[in-house]
C-alpha positions as a printed Julia matrix, in Angstrom:
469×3 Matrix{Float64}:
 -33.77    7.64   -0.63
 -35.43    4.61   -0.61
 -37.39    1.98    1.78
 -34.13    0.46    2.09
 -32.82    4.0     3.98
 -33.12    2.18    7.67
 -31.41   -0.57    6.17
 -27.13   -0.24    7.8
 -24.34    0.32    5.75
 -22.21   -2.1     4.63
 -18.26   -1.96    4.46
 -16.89   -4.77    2.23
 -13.24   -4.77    3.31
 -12.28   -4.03    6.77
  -8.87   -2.47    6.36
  -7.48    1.38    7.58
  -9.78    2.87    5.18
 -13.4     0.72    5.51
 -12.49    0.88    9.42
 -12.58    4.77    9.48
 -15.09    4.81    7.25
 -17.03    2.54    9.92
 -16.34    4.33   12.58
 -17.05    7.97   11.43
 -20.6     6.62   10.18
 -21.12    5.26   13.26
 -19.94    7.78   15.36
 -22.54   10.42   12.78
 -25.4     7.4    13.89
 -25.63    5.44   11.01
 -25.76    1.51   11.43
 -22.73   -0.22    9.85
 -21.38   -3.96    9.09
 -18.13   -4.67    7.74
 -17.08   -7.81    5.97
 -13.5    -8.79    6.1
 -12.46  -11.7     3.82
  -9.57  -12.69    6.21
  -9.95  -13.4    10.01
  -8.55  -10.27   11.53
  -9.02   -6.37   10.4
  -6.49   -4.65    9.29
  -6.38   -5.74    5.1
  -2.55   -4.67    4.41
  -2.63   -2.83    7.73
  -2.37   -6.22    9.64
   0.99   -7.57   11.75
   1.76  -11.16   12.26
   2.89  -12.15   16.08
   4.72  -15.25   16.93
   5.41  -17.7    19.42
   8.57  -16.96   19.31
   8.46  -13.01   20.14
   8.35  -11.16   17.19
   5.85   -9.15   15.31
   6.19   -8.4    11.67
   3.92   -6.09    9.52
   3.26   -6.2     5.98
   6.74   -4.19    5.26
   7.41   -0.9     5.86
   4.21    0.61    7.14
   4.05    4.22    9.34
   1.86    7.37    9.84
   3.19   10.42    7.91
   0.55   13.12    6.44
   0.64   16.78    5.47
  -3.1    16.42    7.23
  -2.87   17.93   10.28
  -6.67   15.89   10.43
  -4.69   12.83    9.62
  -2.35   13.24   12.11
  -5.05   13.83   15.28
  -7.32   11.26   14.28
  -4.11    8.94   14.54
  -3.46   10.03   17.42
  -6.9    10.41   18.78
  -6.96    6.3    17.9
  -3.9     5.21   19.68
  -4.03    7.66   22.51
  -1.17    7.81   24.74
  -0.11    4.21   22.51
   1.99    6.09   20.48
   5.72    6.9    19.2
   7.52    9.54   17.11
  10.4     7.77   15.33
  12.6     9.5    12.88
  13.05    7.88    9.63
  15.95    5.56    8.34
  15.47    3.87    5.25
  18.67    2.87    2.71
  18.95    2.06   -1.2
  21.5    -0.86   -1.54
  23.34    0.14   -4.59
  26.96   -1.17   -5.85
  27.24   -3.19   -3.0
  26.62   -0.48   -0.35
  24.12    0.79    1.97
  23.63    4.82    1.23
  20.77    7.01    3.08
  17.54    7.46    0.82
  17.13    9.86    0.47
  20.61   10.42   -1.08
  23.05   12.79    0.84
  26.06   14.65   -1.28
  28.52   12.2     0.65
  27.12    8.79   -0.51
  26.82   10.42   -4.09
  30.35   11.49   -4.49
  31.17    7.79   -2.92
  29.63    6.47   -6.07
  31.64    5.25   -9.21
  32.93    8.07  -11.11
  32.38    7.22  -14.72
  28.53    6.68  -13.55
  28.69   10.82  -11.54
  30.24   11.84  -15.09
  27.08    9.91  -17.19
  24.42   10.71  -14.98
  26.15   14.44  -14.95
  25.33   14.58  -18.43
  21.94   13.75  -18.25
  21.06   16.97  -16.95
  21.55   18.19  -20.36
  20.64   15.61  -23.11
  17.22   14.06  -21.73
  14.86   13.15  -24.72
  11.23   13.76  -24.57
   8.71   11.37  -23.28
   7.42    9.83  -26.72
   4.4     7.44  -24.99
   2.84    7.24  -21.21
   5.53    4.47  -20.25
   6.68    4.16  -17.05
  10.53    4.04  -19.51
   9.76    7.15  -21.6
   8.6     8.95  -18.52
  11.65    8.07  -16.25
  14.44    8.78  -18.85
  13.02   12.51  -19.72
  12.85   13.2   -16.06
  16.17   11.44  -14.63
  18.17   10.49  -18.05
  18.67    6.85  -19.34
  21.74    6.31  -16.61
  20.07    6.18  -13.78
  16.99    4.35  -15.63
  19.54    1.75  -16.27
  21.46    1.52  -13.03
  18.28    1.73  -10.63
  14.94    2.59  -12.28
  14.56   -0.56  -15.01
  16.45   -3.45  -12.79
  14.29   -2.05   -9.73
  10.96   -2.05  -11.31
  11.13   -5.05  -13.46
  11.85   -7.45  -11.34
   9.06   -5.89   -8.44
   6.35   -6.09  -11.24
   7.63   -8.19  -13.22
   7.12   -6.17  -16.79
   8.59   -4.43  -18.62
   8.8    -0.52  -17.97
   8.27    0.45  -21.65
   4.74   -1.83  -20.84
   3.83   -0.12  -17.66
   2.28    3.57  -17.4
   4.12    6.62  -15.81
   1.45    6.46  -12.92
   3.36    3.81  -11.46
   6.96    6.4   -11.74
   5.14    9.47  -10.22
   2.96    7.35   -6.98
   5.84    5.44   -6.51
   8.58    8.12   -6.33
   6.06   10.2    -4.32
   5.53    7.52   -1.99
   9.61    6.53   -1.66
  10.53   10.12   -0.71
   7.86   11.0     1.19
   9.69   14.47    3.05
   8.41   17.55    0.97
  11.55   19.75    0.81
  13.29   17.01   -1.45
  12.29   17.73   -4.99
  12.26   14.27   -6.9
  10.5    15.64   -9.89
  13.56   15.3   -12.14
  17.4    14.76  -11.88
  17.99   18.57  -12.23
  15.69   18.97   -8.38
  17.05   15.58   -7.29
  20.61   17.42   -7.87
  19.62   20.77   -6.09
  17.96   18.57   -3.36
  22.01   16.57   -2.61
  23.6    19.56   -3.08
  21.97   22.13   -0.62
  20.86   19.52    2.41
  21.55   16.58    4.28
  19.24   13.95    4.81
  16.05   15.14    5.9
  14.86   14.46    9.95
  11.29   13.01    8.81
   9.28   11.39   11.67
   6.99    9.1    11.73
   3.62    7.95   14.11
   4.17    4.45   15.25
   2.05    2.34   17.88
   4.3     1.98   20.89
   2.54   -1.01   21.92
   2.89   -3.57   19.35
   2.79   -3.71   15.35
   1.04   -1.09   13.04
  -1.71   -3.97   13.65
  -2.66   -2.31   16.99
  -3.73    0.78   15.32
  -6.11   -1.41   13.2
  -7.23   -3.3    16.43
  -7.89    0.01   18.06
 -10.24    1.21   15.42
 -12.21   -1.99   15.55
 -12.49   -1.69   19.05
 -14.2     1.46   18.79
 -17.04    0.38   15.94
 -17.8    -2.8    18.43
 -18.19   -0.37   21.46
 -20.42    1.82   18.91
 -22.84   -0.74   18.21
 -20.73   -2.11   14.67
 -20.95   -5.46   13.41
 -17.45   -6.81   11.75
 -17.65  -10.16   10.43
 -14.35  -11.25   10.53
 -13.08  -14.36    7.8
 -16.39  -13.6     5.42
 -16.22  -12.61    2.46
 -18.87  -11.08    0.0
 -20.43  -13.64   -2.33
 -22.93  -11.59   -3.94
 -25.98   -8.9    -4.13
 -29.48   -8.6    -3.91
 -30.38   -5.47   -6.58
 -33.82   -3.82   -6.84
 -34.33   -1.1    -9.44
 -30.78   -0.94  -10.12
 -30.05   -0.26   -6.29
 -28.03   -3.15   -3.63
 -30.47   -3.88   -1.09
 -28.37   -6.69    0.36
 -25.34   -8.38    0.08
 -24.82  -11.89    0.42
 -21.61  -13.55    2.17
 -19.84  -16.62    1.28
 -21.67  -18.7     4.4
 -25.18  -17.95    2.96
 -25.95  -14.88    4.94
 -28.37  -12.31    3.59
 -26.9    -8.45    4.8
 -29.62   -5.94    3.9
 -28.11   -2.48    2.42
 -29.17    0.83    2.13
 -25.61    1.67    0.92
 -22.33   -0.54   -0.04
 -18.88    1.01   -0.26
 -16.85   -1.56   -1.87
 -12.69   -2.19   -0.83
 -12.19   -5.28   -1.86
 -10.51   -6.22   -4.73
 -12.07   -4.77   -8.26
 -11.85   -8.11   -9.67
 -13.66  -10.27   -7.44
 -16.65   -7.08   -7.65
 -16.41   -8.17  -11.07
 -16.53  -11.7   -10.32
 -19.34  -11.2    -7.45
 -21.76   -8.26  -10.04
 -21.56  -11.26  -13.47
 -19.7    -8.7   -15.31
 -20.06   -9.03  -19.25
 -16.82  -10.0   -20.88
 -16.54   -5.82  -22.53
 -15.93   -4.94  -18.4
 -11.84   -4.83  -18.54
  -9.93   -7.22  -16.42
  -7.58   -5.15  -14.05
  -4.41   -6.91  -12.25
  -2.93   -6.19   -9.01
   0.45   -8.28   -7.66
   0.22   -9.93   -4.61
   3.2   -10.34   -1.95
   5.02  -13.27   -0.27
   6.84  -12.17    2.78
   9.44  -13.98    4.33
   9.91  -13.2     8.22
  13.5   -13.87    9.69
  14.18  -14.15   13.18
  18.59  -14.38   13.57
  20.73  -14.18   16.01
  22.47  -11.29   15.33
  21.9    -7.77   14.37
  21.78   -6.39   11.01
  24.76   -3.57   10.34
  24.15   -0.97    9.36
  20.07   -0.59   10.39
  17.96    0.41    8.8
  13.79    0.82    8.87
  13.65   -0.22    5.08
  15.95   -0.91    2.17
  15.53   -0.75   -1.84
  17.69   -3.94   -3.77
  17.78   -2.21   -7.17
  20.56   -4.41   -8.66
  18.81   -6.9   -10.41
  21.02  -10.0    -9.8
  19.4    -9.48   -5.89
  16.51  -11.61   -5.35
  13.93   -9.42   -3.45
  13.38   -6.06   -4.03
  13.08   -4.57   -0.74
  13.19   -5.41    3.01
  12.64   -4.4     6.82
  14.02   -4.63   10.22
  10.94   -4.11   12.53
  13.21   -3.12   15.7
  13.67    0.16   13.68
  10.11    0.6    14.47
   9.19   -0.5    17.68
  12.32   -2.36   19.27
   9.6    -3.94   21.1
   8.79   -6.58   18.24
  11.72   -7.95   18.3
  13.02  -10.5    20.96
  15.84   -8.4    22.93
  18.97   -9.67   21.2
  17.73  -10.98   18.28
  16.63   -9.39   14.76
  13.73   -9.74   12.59
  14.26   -9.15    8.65
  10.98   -9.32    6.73
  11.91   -9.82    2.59
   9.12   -9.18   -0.01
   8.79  -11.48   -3.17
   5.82   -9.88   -5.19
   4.91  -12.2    -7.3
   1.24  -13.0    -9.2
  -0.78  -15.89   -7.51
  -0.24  -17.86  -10.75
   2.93  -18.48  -10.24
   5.44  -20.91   -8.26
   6.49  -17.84   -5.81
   3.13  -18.02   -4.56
   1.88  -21.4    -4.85
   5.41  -23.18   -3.12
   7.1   -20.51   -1.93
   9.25  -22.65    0.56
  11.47  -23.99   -2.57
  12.26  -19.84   -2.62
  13.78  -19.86    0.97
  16.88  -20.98   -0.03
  17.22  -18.36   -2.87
  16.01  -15.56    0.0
  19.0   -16.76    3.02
  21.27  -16.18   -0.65
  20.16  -12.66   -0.95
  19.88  -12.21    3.0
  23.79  -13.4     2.79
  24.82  -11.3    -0.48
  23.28   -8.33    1.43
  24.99   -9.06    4.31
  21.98   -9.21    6.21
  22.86  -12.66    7.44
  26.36  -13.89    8.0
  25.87  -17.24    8.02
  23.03  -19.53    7.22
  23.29  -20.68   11.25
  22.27  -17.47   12.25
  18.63  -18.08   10.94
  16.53  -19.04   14.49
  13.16  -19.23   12.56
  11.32  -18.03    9.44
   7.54  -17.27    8.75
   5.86  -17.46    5.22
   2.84  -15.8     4.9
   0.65  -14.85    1.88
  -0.58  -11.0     1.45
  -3.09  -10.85   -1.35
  -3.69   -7.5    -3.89
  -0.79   -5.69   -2.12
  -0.23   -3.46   -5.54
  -2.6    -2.44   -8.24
  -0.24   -2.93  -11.8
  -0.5     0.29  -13.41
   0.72   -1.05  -17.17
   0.47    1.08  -20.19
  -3.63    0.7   -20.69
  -5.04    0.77  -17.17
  -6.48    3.93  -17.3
  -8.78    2.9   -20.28
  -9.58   -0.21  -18.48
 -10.31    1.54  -14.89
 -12.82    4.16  -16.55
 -14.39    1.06  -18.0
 -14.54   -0.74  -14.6
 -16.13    2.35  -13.25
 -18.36    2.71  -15.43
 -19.9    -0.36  -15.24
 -19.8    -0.31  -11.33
 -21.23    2.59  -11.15
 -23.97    2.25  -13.98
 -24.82   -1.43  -12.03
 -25.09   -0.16   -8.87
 -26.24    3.66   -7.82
 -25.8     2.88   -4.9
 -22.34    1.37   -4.67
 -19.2     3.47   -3.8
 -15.38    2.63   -4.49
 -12.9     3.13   -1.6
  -9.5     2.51   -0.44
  -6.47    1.49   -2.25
  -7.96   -2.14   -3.87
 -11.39   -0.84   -4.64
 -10.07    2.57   -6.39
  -7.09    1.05   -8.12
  -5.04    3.75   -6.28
  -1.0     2.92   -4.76
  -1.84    4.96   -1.86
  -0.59    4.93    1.66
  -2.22    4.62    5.08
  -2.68    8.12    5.26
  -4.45    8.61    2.23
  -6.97    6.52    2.78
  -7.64    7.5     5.82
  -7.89   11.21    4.64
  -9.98   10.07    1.6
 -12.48    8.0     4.05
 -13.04   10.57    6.38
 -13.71   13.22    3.58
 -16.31   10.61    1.95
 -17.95   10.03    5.69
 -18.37   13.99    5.89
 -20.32   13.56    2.37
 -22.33   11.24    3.23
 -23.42   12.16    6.56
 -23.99   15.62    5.24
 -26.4    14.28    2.63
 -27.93   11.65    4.62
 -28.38   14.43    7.07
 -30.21   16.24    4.44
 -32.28   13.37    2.69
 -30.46   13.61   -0.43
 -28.08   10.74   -0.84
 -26.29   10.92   -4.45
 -25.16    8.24   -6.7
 -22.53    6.1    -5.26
 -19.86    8.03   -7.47
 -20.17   10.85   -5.17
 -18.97    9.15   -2.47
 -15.29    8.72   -3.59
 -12.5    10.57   -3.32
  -8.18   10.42   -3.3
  -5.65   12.78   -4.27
  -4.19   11.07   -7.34
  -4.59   12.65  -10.99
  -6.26   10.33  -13.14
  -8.14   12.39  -16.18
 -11.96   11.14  -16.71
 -11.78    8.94  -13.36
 -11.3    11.34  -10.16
 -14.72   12.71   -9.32
């Protein structure tokens, strides 16, 4: 502890997990400010509202958790502002809409000569040779379905190549896509006993029943004001006052000076490194950012759906949303909203002009059948979502022990959170479990007079050897 220990917290980032970080602080009496670069809360937990009607979020987002804590404090936010919806998302595959995840019907509807292939993976899978993202893949599901699904699916979302990209990516990914428990996606041999012996499972999902998942964001907010919190919306961190290798303060981009007694950083890892004057040894880490395109047309899109994979990679966009199968509230009545994700990096044209990509996204809307004809389309929204993935290729793990490292030798008292400042492809849930298991820390120890180094503040569930405290 030091003379700095009156001094409030600070939150850079004011997304789902800085927000319950902000409020459990608060709500344990310490004094917290959070900083949110853009000019509502929320970070990837944000919706979009138009004049028009509709409400889009940042694509597919929902409550789901294993955490019976998870699930109250969600609830405990939104109050009687809630639904249970069950889940309905598709893979588009060989021109069709199947279930995902995949029932033995819309398996045996598939091409035969591909059943009698991927059949014979289950016997003659090599090895895993390196920590690819390829090597791991064709040991656990067999080079078919690598080919068919896995490889077009993945390189055109990251834009690498799999044999580049780490295995991390494969096992958060697939963890994250299947989501239900009692279907075993841990190789083709489990995803076979999984088709065979069920249907589809009845998975539901937490939803606001008011507006977008932006409301749930709102409603956190709304409780750190009434607390006595300070969020500074469309201000971003610019830098750090540092005594004794320690943040005292933390300047934002309009000159303020924030003192510190503690920072728990969300934001993106880069611009820390940007912000702290990291040496040139401190490894660069990448994430891809997202353009979403949000359709309102005039007619409805058969068959629904909450979400859809496009692994074929002559489609154009690898995966999009129908709000209504949300909340059929965000939608005007009559009309449907389709939200399409380009990820793209903000060096290319995707990002910079993405209106010379509409055209190419009505194409894929109308290969997909999504759209029947280009007059159906009553209005269209562009917007810009940065950091929406970190890009796990084949090195990162060498680099992110080297980027904590250095953050955490610079700073003592500096802590990582959240799915930008931990490099982690979480979900909402998970960092709301991981914040509220860091604010139980820290109050406990602030409680006690003994704050820690800033490393002990952090915490997910991923496996990460050397990094995971």
């Amino acid at each position: 502890m030091t003379h700095h220990q009156d001094s409030p917290v600070v939150i850079v980032g004011a997304g789902v997990a800085g927000l319950t970080l902000g409020l459990k602080l608060l709500e344990g009496g310490i004094p917290v400010v959070l900083l949110e670069r853009d000019p509502v809360v929320g970070g990837l937990a944000r919706s979009f509202s138009y004049g028009n009607g509709a409400t889009f979020d940042i694509g597919p987002h929902r409550f789901h958790s294993d955490s019976d804590r998870v699930n109250r404090f969600v609830v405990d936010i939104l109050g009687e502002d809630h639904l249970w919806i069950r889940r309905n998302s598709s893979l588009f595959l060989f021109g069709k809409y199947l279930p995902w995840p995949m029932t033995l019907a819309n398996v045996l509807s598939l091409p035969l000569p591909l059943l009698l292939r991927a059949g014979m993976d289950l016997f003659r899978r090599p090895k895993a040779r390196t920590e690819s993202f390829e090597d791991y893949i064709i040991e656990k599901y067999g080079r078919v379905l690598y080919s068919v699904f896995f490889q077009p699916y993945t390189e055109k979302f990251l834009d690498y190549t799999c044999s580049n990209l780490h295995r991390d990516w494969a096992v958060t990914g697939i963890d994250r896509a299947t989501i239900d428990k009692r279907v075993d996606t841990g190789s083709l041999w489990g995803v076979a006993k999984s088709v065979l012996k069920s249907n589809a499972p009845d998975t539901q999902f937490i939803y606001p029943r008011s507006g977008g998942i932006g409301v749930f964001s709102s409603r956190l907010a709304d409780r750190i004001a009434r607390l006595g919190g300070n969020i500074l919306t469309s201000t971003a961190a610019a830098g750090f006052l540092a005594e004794g290798g320690r943040v005292t303060g933390v300047l934002t981009g309009t000159g303020e000076k924030l003192p510190a007694s503690h920072v728990f950083w969300s934001g993106s890892l880069n611009a820390l490194r940007t912000l702290g004057h990291a040496p040139e040894s401190v490894p660069r880490l990448h994430y891809m950012s997202t353009v979403l395109f949000n359709y309102v047309t005039r007619k409805r899109v058969v068959p629904e759906f909450q979400w859809c994979y496009f692994g074929d990679k002559a489609m154009e966009a690898s995966r999009a949303c129908l709000p209504r199968c949300f909340n059929p509230s965000l939608v005007p009545e009559g009309r449907e909203g389709i939200c399409v994700e380009i990820s793209c990096s903000e060096d290319t044209a995707a990002w910079r002009d993405p209106a010379r990509l509409d055209c190419v996204v009505e194409t894929f809307l109308l290969h997909a059948n999504m759209l029947h004809s280009l007059e159906d389309v009553e209005d269209y929204h562009v917007e810009h979502i940065r950091d929406t993935y970190p890009l796990y290729v084949l090195n990162y793990p060498r680099k992110l022990r080297g980027m904590f490292a250095w953050t955490h030798d610079t700073w003592k008292n500096l802590s990582l959170i959240g799915r930008c400042g931990r490099f982690w492809y979480n979900n909402m849930d998970h960092s709301i479990e991981a914040s509220l298991t860091v604010a139980d820390r820290f109050l406990a120890d602030r409680a006690a007079g003994r704050l820690a180094e800033g490393r002990a503040y952090e915490a997910e569930d991923r496996y990460l050897e050397g990094i995971s405290p």
